[in-house]
PASEBA-1860 file (N, C-alpha, C; in nm, 3 decimals):
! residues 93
1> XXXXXXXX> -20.794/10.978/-1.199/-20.658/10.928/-1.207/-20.562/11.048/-1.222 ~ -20.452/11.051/-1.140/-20.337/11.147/-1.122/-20.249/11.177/-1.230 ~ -20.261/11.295/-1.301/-20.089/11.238/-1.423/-19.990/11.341/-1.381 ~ -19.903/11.239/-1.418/-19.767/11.275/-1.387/-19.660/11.351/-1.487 ~ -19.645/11.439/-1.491/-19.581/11.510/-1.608/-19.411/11.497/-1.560 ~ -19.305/11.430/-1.637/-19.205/11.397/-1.649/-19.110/11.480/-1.750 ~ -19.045/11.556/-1.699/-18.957/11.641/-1.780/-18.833/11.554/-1.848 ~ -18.844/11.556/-2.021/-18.707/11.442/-2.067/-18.525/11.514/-2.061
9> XXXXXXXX> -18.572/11.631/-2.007/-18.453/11.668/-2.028/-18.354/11.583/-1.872 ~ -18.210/11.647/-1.883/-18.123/11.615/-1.787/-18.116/11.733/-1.668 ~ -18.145/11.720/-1.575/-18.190/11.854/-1.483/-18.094/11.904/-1.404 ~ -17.964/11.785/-1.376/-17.886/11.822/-1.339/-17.762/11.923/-1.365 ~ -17.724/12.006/-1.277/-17.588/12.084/-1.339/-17.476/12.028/-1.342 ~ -17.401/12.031/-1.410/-17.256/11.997/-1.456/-17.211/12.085/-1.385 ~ -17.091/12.045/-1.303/-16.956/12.141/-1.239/-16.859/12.081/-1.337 ~ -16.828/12.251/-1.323/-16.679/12.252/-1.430/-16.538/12.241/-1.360
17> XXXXXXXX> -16.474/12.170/-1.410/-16.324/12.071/-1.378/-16.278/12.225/-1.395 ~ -16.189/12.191/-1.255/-16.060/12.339/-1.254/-15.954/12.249/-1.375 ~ -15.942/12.376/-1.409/-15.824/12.352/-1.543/-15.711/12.326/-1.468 ~ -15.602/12.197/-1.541/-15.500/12.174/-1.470/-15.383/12.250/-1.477 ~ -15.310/12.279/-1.421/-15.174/12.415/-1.423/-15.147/12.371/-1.543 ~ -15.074/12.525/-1.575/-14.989/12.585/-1.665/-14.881/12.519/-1.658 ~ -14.809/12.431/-1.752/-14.628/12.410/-1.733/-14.597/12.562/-1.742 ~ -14.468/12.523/-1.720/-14.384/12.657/-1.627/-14.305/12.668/-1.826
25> XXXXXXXX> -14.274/12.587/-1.859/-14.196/12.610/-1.983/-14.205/12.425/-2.070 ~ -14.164/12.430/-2.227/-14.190/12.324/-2.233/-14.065/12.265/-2.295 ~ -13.962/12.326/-2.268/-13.823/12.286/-2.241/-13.809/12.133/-2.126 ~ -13.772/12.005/-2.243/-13.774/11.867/-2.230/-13.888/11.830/-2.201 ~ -13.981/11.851/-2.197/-14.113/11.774/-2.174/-14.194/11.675/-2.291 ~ -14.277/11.625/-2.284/-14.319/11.534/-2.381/-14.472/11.554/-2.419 ~ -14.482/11.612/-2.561/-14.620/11.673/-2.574/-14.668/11.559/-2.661 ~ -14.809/11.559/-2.701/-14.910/11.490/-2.788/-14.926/11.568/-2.828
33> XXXXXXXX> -14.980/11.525/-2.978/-15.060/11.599/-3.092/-15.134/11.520/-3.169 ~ -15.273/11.538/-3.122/-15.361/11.449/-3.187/-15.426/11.510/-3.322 ~ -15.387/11.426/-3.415/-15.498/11.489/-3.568/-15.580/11.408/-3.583 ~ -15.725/11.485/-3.548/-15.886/11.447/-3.564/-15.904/11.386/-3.690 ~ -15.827/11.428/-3.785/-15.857/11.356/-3.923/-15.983/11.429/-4.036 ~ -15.937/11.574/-3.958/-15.982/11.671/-4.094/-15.892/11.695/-4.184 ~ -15.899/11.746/-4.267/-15.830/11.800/-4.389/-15.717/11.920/-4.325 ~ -15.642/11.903/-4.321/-15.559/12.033/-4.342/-15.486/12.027/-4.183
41> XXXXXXXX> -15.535/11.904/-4.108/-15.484/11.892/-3.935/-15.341/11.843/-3.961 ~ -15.266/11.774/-4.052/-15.158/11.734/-4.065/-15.056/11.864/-4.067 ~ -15.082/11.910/-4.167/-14.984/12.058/-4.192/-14.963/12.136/-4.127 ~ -15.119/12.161/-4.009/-15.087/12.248/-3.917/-15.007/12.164/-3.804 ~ -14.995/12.073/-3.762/-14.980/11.968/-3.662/-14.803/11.981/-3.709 ~ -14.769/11.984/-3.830/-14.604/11.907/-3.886/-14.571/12.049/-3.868 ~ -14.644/12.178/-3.854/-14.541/12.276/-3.873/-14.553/12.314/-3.677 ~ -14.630/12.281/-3.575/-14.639/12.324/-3.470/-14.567/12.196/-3.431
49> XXXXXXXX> -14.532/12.070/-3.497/-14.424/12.008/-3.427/-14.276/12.022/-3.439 ~ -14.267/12.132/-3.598/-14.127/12.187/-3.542/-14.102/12.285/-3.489 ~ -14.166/12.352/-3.467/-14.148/12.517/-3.423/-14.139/12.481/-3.198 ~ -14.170/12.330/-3.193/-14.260/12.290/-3.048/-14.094/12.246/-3.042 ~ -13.988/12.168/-3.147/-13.879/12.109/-3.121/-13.756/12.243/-3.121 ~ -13.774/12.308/-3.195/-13.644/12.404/-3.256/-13.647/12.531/-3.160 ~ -13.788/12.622/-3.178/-13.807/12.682/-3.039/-13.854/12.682/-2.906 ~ -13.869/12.565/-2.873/-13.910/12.538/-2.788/-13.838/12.395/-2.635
57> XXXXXXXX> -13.779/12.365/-2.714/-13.730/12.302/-2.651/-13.797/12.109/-2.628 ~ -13.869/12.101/-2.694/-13.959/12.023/-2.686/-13.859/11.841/-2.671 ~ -13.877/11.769/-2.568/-13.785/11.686/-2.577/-13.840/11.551/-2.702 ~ -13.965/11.535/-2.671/-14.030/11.434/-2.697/-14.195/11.485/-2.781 ~ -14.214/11.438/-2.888/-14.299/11.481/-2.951/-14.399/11.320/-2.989 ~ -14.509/11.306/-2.955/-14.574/11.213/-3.026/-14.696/11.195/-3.096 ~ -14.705/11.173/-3.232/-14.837/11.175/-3.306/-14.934/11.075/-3.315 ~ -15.059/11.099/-3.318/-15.134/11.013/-3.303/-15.252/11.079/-3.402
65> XXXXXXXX> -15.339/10.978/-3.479/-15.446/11.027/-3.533/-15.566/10.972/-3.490 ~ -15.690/11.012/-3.440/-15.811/10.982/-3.459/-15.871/10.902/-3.590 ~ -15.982/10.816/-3.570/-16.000/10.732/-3.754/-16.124/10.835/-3.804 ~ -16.179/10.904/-3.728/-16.224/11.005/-3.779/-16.314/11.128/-3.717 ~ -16.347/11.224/-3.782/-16.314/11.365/-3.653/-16.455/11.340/-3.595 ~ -16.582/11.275/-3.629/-16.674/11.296/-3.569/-16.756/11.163/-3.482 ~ -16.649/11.093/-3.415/-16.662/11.047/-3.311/-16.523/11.085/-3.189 ~ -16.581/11.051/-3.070/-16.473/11.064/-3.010/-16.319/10.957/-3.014
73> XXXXXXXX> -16.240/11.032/-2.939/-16.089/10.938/-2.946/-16.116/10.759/-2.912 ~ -16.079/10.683/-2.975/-16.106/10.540/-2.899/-15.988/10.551/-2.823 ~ -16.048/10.488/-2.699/-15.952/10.440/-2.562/-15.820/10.420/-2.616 ~ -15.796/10.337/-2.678/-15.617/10.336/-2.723/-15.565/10.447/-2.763 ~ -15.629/10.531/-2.813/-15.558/10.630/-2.862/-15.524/10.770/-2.757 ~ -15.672/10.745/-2.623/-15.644/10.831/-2.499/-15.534/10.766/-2.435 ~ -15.553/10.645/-2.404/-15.408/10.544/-2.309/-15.252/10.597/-2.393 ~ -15.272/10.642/-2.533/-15.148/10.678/-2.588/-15.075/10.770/-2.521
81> XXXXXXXX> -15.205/10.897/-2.502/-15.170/11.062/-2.512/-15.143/11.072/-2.337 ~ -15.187/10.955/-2.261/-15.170/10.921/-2.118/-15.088/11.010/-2.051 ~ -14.945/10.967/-2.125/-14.807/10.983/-2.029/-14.790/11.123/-2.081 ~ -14.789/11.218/-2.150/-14.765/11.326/-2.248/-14.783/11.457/-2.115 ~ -14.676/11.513/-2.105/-14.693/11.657/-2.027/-14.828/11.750/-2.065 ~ -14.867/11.762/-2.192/-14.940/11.827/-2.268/-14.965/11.755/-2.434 ~ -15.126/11.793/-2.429/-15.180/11.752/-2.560/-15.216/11.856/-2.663 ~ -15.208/11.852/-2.761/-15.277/11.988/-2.871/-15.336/11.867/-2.953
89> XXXXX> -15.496/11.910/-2.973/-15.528/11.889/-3.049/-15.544/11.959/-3.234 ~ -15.509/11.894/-3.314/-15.545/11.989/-3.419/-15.662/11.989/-3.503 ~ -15.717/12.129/-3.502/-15.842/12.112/-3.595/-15.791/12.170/-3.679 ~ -15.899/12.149/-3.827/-15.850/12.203/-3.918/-15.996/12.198/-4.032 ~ -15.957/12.323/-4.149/-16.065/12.261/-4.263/-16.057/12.373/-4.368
END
């Protein structure tokens, strides 16, 4: 009888996504800022959302939090960050 030796891994390669352009500037645009819901993501998040409004020009700012950092975003909270020119996530700890 023949055996068959079955490798468990995933054999395939992953191609990597071209990164999407650079905005040109972020003067009126509308960014996300998602906090994962570590310790210390708020503070950094409240001080890069004013520095994103005052120097930057930032028209539209919107926050959103994750319920916690070690799963991924639930769908409502990606459909949020949808419309957003640009996202920052914040880590923190």
């Amino acid at each position: 009888m023949p055996v068959t030796i079955v490798h468990p891994g995933n054999e395939s390669v992953p191609k990597a996504a071209k990164p999407p352009a650079r905005l040109a500037s972020l003067r009126g645009k509308k960014i996300g800022l998602l906090d994962i819901s570590k310790p210390g993501g708020s503070l950094f998040l409240d001080r890069l959302e004013e520095i994103l409004r005052t120097k930057y020009g930032v028209v539209e700012i919107l926050r959103t939090r994750k319920p916690t950092f070690s799963k991924n975003a639930p769908p409502q909270i990606i459909e949020q960050l949808r419309g957003m020119d640009a996202v920052v996530e914040g880590l923190a700890d």
